[in-house]
C-alpha positions in Angstrom: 0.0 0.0 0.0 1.2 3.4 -0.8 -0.1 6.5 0.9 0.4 8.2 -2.3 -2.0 7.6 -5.5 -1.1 4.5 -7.6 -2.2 6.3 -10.8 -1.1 10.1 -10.1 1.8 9.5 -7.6 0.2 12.2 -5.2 -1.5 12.7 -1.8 -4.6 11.7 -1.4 -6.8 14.1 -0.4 -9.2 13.8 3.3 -12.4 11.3 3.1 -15.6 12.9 1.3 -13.1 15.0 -1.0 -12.3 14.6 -4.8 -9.1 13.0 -4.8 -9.6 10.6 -2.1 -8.4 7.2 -1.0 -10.6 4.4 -2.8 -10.0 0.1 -2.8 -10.2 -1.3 -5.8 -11.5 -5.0 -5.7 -8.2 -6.4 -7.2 -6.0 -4.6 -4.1 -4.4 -1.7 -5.5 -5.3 2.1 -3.5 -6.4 5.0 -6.1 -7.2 8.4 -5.9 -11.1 8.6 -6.6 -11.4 11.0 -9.3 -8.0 9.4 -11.2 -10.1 6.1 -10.8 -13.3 7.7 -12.6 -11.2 9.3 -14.6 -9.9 5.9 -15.9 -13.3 4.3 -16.1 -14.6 6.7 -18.3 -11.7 6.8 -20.2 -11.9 2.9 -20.6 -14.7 1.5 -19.9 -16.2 -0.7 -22.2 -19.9 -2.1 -22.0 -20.1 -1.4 -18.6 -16.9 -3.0 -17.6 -12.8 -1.8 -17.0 -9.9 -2.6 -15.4 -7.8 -1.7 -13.1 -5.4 0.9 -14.2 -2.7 -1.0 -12.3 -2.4 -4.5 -13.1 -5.0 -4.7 -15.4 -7.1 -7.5 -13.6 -10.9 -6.9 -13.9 -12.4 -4.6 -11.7 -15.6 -5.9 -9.6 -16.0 -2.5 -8.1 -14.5 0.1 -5.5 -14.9 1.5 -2.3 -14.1 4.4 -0.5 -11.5 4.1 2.7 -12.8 5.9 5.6 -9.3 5.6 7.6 -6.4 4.3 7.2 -5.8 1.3 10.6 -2.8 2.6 13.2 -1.4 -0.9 12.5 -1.0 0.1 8.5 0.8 3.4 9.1 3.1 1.8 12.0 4.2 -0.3 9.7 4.5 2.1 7.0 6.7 4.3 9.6 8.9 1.2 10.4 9.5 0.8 6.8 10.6 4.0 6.2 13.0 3.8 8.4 14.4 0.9 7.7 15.2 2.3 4.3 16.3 5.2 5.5 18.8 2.9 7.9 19.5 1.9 4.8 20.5 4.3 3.0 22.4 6.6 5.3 24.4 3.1 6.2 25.6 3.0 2.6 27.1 6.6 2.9 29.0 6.1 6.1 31.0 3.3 5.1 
């Protein structure tokens, strides 16, 4: 999961907004209006898919909020790589 859109590459915007965080059935996290903005681009009697893998989309859903567990882990990620990275540089 990426707290960033996996169409646009930016923020998503808060809950009840235009740009904000929606599950697609196949997984992926989209900004909503880049997700409509695909399906109307590419929809095709009544049916698209996802703009990321490309599997066949059942439907979406908005996210309300985002679990403390998910952004813990996110954190501990982060700096891991950033451990990382900085490790790299010292040697």
């Amino acid at each position: 999961m990426s707290l960033n859109c996996g169409i646009c590459f930016e923020r998503y915007t808060p809950n009840g907004t235009e740009h904000a965080l929606c599950y697609i059935t196949c997984g992926h996290l989209v900004g909503k209006s880049c997700l409509e903005r695909w399906i109307n681009l590419n929809e095709v009697d009544g049916e698209f898919s996802c703009p990321i893998c490309n599997q066949f989309i059942v439907d979406y859903f908005p996210i309300h909020s985002i679990p403390d567990q998910v952004i813990l882990n996110y954190i501990k990620i982060y700096i891991f790589f950033v451990v990382l990275v900085v490790s790299k540089f010292i040697r």
